[in-house]
Every structure is written in structure tokens, then in C-alpha cells.
N, C-alpha and C positions, 0 to 999 in steps of 0.2 A: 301463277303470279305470286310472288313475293308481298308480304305481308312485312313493313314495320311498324313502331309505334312514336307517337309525337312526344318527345319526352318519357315521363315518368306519369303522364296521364291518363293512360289507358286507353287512347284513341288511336286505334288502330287504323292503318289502312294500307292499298297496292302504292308499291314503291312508284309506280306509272301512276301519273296521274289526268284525267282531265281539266282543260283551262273552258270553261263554257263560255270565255267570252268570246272564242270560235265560232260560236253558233248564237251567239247576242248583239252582237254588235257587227257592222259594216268593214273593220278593215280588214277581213280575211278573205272576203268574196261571198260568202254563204247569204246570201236573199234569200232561200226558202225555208221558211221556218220548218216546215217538217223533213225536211232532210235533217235537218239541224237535230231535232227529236229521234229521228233513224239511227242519230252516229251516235247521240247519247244511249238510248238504247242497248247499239249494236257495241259500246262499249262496255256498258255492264256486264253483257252476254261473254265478252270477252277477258272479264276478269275483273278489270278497273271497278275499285270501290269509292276512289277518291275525286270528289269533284268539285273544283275548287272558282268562286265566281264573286258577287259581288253586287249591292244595292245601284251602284250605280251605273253598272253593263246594264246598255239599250234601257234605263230607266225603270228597272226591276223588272226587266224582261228575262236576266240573266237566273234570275232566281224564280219567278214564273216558270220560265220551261220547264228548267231542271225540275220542278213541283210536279209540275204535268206530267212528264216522260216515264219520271222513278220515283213518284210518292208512294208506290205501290210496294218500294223495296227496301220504303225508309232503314228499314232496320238493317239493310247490308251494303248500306251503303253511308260512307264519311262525306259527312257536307262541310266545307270551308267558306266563308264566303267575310266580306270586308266592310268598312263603315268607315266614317268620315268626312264625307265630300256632301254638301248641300244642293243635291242636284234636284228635290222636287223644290226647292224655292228661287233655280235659277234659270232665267231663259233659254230656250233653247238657241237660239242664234248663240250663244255665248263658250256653245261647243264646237260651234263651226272650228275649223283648223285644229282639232285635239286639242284643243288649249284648257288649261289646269281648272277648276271648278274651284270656288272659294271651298276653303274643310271647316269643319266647328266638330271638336272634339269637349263643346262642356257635357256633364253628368246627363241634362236635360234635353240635350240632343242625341246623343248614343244610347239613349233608354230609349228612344220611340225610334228612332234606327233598327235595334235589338226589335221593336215589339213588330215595326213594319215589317222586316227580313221574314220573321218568325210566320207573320202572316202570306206572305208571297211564297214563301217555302212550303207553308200548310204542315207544320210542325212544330212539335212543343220546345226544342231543343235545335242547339246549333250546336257542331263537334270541334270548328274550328274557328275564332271566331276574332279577327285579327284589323289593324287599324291601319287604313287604308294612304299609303305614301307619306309614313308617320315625319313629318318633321322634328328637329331638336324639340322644338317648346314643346310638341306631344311627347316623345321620350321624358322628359322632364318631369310628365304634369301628374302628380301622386295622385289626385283624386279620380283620373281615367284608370289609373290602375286598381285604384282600390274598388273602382266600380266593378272593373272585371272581375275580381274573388266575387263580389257580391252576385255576379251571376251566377258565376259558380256554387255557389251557395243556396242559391234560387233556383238551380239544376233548370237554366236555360241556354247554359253555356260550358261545356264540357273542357272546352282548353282554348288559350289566348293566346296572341302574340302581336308582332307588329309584322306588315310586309313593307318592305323602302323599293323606294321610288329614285334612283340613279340620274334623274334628269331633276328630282328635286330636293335631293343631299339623302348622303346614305352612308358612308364610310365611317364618320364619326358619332354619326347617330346609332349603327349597328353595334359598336364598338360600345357603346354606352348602354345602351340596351341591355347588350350580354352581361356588362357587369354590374347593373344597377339595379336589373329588373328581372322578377319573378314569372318568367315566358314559359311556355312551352313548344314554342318554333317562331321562326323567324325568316320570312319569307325572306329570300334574294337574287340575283342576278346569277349565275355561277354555270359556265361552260366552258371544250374545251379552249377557246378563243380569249373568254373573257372570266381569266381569274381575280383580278385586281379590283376591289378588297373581298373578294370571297375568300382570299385563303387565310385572312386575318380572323374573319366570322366563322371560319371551321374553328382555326384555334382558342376563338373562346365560348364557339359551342361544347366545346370538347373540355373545355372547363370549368361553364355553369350549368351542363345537364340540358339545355335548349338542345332542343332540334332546330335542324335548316330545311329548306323546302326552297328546290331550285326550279324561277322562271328561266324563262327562254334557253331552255339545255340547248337547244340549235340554232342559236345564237342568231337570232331572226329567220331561219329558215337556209342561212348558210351552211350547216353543217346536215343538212339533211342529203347532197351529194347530189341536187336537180339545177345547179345556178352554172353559167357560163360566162365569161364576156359578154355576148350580148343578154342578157337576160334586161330585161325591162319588164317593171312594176308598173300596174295603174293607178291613175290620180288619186283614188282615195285607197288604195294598198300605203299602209303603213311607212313601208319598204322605201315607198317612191321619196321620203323626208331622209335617206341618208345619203351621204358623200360619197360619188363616185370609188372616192377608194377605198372606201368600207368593202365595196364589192373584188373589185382589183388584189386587195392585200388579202382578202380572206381564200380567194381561190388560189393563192400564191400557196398562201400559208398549208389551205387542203391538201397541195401536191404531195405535204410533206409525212402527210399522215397516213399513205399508204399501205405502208406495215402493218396497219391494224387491221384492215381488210382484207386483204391479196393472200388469196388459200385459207382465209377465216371462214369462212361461207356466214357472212356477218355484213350488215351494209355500216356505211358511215353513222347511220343516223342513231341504227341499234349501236355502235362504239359510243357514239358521245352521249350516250344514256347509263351506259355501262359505265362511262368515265365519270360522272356525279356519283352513281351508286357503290362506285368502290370506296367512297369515302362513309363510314357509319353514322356520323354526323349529318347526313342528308335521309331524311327519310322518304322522303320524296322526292321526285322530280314532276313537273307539269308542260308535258308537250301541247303545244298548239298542233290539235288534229283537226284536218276540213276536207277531209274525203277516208272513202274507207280502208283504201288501199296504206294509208299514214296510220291507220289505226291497228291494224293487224301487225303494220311492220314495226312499233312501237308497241305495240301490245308485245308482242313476239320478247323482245330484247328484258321484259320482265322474267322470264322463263330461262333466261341465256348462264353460261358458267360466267362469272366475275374476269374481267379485264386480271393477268397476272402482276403482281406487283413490280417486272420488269419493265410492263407494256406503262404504267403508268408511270414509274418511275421517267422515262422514255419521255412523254405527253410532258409531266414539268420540265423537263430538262430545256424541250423545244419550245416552250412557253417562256422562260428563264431569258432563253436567249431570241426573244421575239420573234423566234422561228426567222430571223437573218433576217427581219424587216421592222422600219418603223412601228408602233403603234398606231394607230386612227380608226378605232371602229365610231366615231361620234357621229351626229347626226345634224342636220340643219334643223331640224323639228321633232323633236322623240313624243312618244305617245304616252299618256302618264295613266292610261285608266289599268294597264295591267296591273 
């Protein structure tokens, strides 16, 4: 497994990473908590150091398990985890339909966030430690930021950044970020399907020294090579909140990426993993894994030769030109706690 680093911070970790909100929360299918604890586990086993999660998956359940599972390996393994969102002072009816949580980013609510997380993890120290669907006024806000040196200073917080949130503005905030602010990665959206604006945030990863850290590499599960026409999602699967032709244009568009497979002895899913890590500027990627069989085959694609710079060259070309189709991967409902 491939080993990089978040910046210039010395927080290392596997280019693959774990999303534990797979095994925290409801929309991926996972109900048995100890299955959930198996795949974390049988991840470790498997290489993945990186596990990346958050105070308000399943209500600090996200950060519980992970505790439970791999407290034992603290020391080799990279914990990420997010802040923000006021979820122990808000109803729970109030997350019915995924809908956004009020956030409070002042000084005196991310100190006891920090000290909660610290506690539900059952460690002194957080390696990655980033602000959860940061909006403008959070990008803006100096004194968040100068709180983060302070942990770091306080060595409870090894390295910061922000992760954005696409259903709650990101384009211009990311853009702002990179050049305003002293990060060390910056979580974003970024696959083959969906580069706009990740290819703007490579360019000015690539010129303030941040690292990128990409959700949804299989761009909800579409580029993992299992979806058909008919595929149907259930009521509370994520999936089931997007527009018919999210589905439709994406399997159009997969027909066209057959080159990348065909005599590769490589599946789709290892390609579009391969397709983020050929960029340096991403030090990670974070698949959503929920059975074992995803985890090996993602696991695997850490270990793989690099995508050649033809093959990739190829992947923009056909993104350039929207692959001979409109765009529309949007959603009637998008999910904001990734």
C-alpha cells in the first residue's frame, strides 16, 4: 500500500482510505454494528492506515467504533475526523430527510468539539482534524484558524484543514482557502465523472503546498461497474435522492471508458482510484467500503502500477468534452454529513 503525506506535516498515511461513515450511519445498508467493526478491522489488516470520520456520524458513534475496533493500533494508524455541526444540542427529528444541522464554528464550541472527539476516540491527539462543510464566513473566520495552530501547538492536533460540502457551496470557498489559508489538506469531491471545480483546487493545491483528499472517487457508487438501467436504490440508500439521469448519463458515459479496463486485468472501480492518485496533489482518496469483497478490490488498486499519462490524458479529454453528453449528475436531495 502506498504511503503519502498531508502536506508538509508529517502525517502520513495509505493513499486508500477508509469513510467510517459506512459503518456509522444508515445510508449505506450496514445495521450490524459488528460487521461494521469486521470491515474496519479487516481493513487495517489489509493495509489502510487512513480512517477518516467525524463527531456527528450516527452521533459520535463514528468515532466510538473506530475507538473500539483500532484503539489498540493507535499508533499506525491516521485518524481524520470533522467538527462543526451542533448535533448534540439538536433534535433528532431535525435529521429526518438528511437535512443540514445548524454549524457554530466560535473558538468555544470547537474546543469542546476537539475535547469530545478526543474523548470518544480515547486519545490524546487527532492527525487530521478538519471543519466540517466549511462555509464562506468559516473560510473567512481568523480566529478558527488561529485556534487550529493553537492545537497544534497544544499537540492535540497534528494537521488541519477544511472538507466542503458541494450541496452547501465549495467552489469559491475552496478557491479561497487555498489562497488565504494555512491548511494542510482540503477535503473535496473529485472523480472520474465529476471534475468541476476539483481541477481548479489541484491547481492551487499545487501552488500553496495543501494537500487534497478525495470523497466519493466512485462518484456515488457509479463508477464502481455494479449499476444497470434497472438498478433501484432503497428509501433510505442515499442514491434513491438522485435524478433519474444521474443514472442514465453515467452508464452512457462508463461505456466510454472501456479502454481502461479491457486486457487491463483491473476493474473499473481500481481505474477510478488510480485516476485521483495519478494526480500528486491528492494524497488520498476515501472509498465508501460496505462489504468485504469492495474492500480487497480497493484495497488491491493501492498496490497497482500508476494509470500512464496517455490513459489519463485520454479520461480529461473525454471529460472536456462531456463524454458527448449533457452534464446532470445533481440530486433532488444530496446528503451533507460526508
Amino acid at each position: 500500500m502506498q504511503i503519502r503525506e498531508f502536506g508538509s506535516s508529517g502525517v502520513k498515511a495509505s493513499v486508500v482510505g477508509f469513510g467510517v461513515w459506512t459503518v456509522s450511519m444508515p445510508w449505506w445498508g450496514i445495521k450490524d454494528r459488528e460487521f461494521g467493526k469486521s470491515l474496519l478491522q479487516k481493513a487495517f489488516d489489509r493495509g489502510l492506515t487512513l480512517f477518516d470520520t467525524a463527531d456527528t456520524y450516527g452521533n459520535g458513534e463514528g468515532e466510538i467504533i473506530l475507538a473500539e475496533t483500532l484503539g489498540q493500533h493507535r499508533d499506525k494508524i491516521t485518524i481524520s475526523t470533522k467538527f462543526g455541526y451542533d448535533w448534540m444540542n439538536t433534535p433528532a427529528e431535525a435529521r429526518k430527510g438528511q437535512q443540514e444541522l445548524p454549524q457554530n464554528f466560535s473558538p468555544s464550541f470547537v474546543r469542546a468539539a476537539l475535547e469530545g472527539s478526543l474523548k470518544r476516540l480515547e486519545t490524546d491527539h487527532i492527525d487530521l482534524y478538519q471543519a466540517h462543510n466549511a462555509k464562506m464566513t468559516t473560510i473567512e473566520q481568523d480566529d478558527l484558524f488561529a485556534l487550529m495552530e493553537q492545537f497544534k501547538q497544544e499537540g492535540k492536533v497534528r494537521a488541519y484543514g477544511v472538507a466542503l460540502g458541494p450541496a452547501i457551496g465549495w467552489e469559491a470557498e475552496g478557491v479561497k482557502a487555498l489562497k488565504t489559508r494555512k491548511m494542510d489538506c482540503m477535503m473535496i469531491i473529485y472523480n472520474l465523472l465529476e471534475q468541476h471545480p476539483g481541477r481548479s483546487f489541484i491547481a492551487g493545491a499545487k501552488a500553496s503546498g495543501c494537500s487534497l483528499m478525495a470523497r466519493v472517487p466512485h462518484s456515488s457508487g457509479m463508477l464502481e461497474g455494479q449499476y444497470n438501467k434497472d438498478t433501484k436504490f432503497d428509501a433510505n440508500d442515499h442514491r434513491s435522492h438522485r435524478k433519474r439521469v444521474w443514472l442514465e448519463q453515467g452508464l452512457q458515459k462508463i461505456e466510454q471508458l472501456k479502454f481502461l479496463t479491457e486486457g487491463k486485468n483491473r476493474s473499473l472501480a481500481q481505474v477510478a482510484l488510480l485516476y485521483i492518485l495519478a494526480h500528486p496533489e491528492l494524497t488520498a482518496t476515501l472509498a465508501n467500503i460496505y462489504n468485504e469483497a469492495q474492500l480487497e478490490e480497493f484495497a488491491a488498486a493501492g498496490d497497482m502500477a500508476p494509470l500512464t499519462v496517455d490513459e489519463v490524458t485520454k479520461i480529461d479529454a473525454l471529460f472536456d468534452s462531456n463524454y458527448g453528453l449533457p452534464v446532470d449528475l445533481s440530486t433532488d436531495k444530496v446528503p451533507v454529513a460526508g
